[in-house]
MARVEX-738954 format. One line per field, with one value per residue (C-alpha): z, y, x; residue in three letters. Coordinates in pm, 1 decimal. Layout:
N
pz	(Z:...)
py	(Y:...)
px	(X:...)
type	(ala:...)
//
This chain:
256
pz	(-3046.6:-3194.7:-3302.7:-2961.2:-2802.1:-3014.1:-2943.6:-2629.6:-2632.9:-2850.6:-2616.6:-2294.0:-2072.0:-1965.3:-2150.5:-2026.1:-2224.6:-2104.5:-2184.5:-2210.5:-1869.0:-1726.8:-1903.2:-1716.5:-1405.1:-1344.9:-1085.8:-1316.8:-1052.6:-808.2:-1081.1:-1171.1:-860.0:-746.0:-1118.6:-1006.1:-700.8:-856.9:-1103.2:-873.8:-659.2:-972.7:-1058.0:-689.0:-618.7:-938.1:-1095.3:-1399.0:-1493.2:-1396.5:-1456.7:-1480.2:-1594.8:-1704.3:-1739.5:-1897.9:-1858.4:-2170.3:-2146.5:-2391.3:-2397.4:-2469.3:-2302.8:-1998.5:-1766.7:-1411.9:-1216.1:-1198.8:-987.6:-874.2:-1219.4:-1096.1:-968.4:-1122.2:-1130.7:-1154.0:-1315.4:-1456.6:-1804.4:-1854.2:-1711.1:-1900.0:-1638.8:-1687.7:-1452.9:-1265.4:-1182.2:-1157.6:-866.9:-748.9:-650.0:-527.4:-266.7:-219.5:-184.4:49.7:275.4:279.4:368.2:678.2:793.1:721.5:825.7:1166.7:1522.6:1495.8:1272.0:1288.4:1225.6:901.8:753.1:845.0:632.9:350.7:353.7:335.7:54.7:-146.7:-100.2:-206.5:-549.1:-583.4:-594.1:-925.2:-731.1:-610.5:-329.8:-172.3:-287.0:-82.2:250.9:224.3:82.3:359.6:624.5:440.4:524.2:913.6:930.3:919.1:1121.1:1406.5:1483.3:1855.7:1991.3:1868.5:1688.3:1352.6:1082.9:1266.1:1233.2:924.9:751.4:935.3:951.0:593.6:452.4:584.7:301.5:39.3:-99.2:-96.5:147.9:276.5:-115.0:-64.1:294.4:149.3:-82.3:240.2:419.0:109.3:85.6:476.8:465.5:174.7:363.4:603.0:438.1:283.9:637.6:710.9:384.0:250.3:-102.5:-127.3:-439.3:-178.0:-57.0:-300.3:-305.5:-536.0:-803.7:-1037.8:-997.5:-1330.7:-1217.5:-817.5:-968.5:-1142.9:-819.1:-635.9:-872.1:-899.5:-521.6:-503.1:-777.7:-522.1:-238.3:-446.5:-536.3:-187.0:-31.2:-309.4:-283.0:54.3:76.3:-183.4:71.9:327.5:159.0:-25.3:344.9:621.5:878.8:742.7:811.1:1160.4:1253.9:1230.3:1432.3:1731.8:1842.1:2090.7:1813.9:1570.0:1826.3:1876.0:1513.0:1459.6:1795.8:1637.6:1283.0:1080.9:715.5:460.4:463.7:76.8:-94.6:-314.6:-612.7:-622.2:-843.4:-1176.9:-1127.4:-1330.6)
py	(3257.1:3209.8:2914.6:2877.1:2854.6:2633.6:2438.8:2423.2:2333.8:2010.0:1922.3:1962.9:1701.4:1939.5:2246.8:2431.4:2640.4:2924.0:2976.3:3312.0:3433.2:3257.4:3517.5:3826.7:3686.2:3949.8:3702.6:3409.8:3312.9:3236.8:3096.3:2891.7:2723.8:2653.6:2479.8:2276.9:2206.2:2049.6:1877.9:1708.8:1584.6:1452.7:1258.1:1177.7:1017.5:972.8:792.5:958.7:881.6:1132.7:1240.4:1571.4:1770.4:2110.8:2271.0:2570.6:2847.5:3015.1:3366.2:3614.0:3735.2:3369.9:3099.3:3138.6:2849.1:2807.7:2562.9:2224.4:1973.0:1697.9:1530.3:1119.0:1071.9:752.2:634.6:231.2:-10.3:308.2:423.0:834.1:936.8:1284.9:1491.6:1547.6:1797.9:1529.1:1443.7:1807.0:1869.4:1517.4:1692.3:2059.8:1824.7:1609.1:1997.3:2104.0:1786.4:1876.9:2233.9:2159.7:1857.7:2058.2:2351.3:2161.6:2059.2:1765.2:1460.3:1412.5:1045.5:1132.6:1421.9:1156.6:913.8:1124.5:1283.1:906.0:835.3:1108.2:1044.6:725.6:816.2:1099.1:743.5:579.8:250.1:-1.6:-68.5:283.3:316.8:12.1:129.7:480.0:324.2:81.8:339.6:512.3:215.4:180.4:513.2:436.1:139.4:185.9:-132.0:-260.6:-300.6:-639.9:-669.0:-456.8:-741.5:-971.2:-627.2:-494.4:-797.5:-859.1:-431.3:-390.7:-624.9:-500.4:-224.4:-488.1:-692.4:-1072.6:-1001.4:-1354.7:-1463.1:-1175.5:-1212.2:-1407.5:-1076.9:-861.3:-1084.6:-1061.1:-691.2:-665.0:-870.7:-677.9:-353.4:-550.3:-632.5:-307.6:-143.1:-359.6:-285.3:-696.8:-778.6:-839.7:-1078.2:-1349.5:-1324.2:-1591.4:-1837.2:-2059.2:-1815.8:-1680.8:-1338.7:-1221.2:-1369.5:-1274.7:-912.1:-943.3:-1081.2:-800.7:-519.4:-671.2:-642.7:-222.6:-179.1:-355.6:-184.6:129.0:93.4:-19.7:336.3:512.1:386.3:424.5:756.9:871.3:738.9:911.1:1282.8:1249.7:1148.2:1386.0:1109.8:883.4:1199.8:1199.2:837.0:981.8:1312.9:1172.3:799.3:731.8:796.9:519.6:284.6:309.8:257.5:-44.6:-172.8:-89.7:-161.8:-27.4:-189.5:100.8:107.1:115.7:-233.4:-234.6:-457.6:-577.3:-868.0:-699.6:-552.3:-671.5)
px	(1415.7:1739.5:1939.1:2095.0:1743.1:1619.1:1953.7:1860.1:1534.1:1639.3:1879.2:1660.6:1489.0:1221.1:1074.4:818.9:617.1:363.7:33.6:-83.8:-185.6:107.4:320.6:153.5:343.7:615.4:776.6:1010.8:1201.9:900.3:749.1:973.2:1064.6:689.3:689.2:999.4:900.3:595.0:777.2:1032.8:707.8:564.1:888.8:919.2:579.5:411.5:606.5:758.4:1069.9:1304.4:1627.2:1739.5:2045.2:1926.2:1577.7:1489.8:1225.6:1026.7:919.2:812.9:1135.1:1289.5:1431.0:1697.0:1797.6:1673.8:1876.2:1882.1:1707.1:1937.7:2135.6:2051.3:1666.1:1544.0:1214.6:1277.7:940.1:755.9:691.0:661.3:390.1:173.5:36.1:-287.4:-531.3:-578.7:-251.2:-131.2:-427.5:-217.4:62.9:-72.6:-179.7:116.4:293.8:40.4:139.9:483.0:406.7:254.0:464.3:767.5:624.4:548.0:719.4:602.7:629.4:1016.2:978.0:784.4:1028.0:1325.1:1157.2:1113.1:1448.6:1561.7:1373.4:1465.3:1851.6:1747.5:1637.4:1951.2:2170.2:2300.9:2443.4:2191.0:2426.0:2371.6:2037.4:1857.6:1953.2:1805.7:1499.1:1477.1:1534.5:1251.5:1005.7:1188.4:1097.9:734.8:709.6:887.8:1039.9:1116.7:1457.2:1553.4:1309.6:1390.3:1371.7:1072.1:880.6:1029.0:894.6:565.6:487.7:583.1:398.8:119.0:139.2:140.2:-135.2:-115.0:164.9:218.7:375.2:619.4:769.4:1085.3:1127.8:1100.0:1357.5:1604.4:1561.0:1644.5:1955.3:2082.2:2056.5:2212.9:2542.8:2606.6:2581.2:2869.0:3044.0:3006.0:2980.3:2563.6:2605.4:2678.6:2340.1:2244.0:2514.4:2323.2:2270.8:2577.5:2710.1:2520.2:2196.5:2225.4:2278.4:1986.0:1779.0:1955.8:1829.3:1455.8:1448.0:1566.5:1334.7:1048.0:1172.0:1125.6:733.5:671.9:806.9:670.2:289.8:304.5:434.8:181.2:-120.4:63.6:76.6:-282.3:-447.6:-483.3:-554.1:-238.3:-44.6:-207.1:-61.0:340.7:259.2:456.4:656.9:322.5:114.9:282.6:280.5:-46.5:-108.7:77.7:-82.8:-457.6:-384.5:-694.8:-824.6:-731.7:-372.4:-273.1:-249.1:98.7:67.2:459.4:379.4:418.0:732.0:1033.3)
type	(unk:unk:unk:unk:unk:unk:unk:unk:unk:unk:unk:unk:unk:unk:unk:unk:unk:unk:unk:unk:unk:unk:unk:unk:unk:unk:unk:unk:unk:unk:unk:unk:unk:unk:unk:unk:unk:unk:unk:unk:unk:unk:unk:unk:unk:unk:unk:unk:unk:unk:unk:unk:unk:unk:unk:unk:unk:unk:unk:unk:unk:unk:unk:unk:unk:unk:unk:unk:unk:unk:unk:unk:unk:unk:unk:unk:unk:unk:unk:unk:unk:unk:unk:unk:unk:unk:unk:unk:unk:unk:unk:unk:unk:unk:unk:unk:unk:unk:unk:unk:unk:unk:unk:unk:unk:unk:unk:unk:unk:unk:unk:unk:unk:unk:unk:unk:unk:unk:unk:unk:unk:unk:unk:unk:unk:unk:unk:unk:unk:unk:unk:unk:unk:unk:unk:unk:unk:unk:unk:unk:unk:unk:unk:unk:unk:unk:unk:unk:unk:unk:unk:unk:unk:unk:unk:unk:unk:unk:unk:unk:unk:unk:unk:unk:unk:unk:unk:unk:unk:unk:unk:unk:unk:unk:unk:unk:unk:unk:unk:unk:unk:unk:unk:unk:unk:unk:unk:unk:unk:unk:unk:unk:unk:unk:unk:unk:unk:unk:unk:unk:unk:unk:unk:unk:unk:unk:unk:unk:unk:unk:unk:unk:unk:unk:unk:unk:unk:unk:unk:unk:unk:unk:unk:unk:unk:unk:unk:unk:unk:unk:unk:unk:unk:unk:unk:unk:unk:unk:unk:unk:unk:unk:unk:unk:unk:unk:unk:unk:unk:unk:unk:unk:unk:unk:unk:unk)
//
């Protein structure tokens, strides 16, 4: 391959290598986007660690570059994850889901919320990240007029299990989002604490707003009738008024 390639493959985050009848395909550049495209959903939603500044493509001719997915796209509380056959069947269906919500007239609530989540995860800064991640969760439970944070807190938590030991959490993560829409320093949030330790607080709390949009987004793409519930605004509603026993069960305790 060459000492450049070899270079290259060294110095890359991602190499992906062939096997044999994946060579016959004449098509790289299809190719190698639908293997992207997987790849960022796997980073996205399964929780591997992700962050990207160059990926390259082997052929039987060598190795030549094939864009770049987006540089910053951290995964926050999750060790690298391999990809198994079971986790690779994981997201053809989690890119299936998109297909058709995308690919629909419907579920604008839904492709808000996930466009949300992902700008989330394209931000270094903590301070721009929470908000996108909590518009990812408003996005999902439609709150009232009024009534954003009451039903922030009471809706969200319903995605959690042992909810009632994490409201305070829910509140703090709210407030946050709060101050940065109105451009205020967010280390005052906890006037007791000193700046070093309220940053501290501040980044355990994105990092637990993070799982909590993750896990639920998963359930969402790997459940036809979860997908169902965000076709329309009636059709939330109705949800949230009718609010049925297998919603997924986040585990934030062991997050640090």
């Amino acid at each position: 391959m060459g000492a450049n390639a070899t270079l290259h493959i060294e110095e890359a985050n991602l190499v992906i290598y062939l096997l044999p009848q994946a060579a016959q395909n004449k098509n790289w550049e299809q190719y190698s986007k639908n293997v992207l495209h997987r790849w960022f959903l796997a980073t996205t939603f399964l929780g591997v660690v992700g962050y990207f500044e160059a990926n390259w493509f082997c052929n039987e001719k060598g190795i030549s570059t094939i864009g770049e997915l987006e540089k910053y796209n951290h995964i926050y509380g999750e060790a690298p994850l391999f990809l198994d056959t079971q986790k690779v069947k994981k997201v053809n269906e989690i890119y299936k889901s998109l297909t058709f919500i995308f690919g629909s007239s419907e579920y604008q609530r839904l492709k808000r919320g996930l466009n949300a989540y992902w700008k989330a995860l394209r931000e270094k800064d903590n301070y721009y990240r929470l908000p996108n991640l909590v518009k990812s969760l408003e996005a999902l439970i439609l709150p009232e007029t009024g009534k954003t944070k009451e039903q922030f807190k009471e809706r969200v938590g319903c995605f959690l299990k042992s909810a009632q030991g994490h409201i305070q959490k829910l509140e703090d993560i709210y407030q946050l989002r709060s101050r940065v829409e109105h451009l205020h320093d967010w280390i005052d949030r906890f006037p007791d604490l000193s700046r070093d330790e309220s940053a501290q607080k501040i980044n355990h709390l994105c990092r637990i707003a993070e799982a909590i949009a993750r896990n639920v987004y998963l359930k969402i793409l790997l459940e036809p009738r979860f997908i169902k519930v965000f076709d329309n605004d009636k059709s939330i509603v109705s949800f949230w008024d009718n609010i049925p026993s297998w919603l997924p069960s986040v585990d934030i305790t062991s997050i640090k």
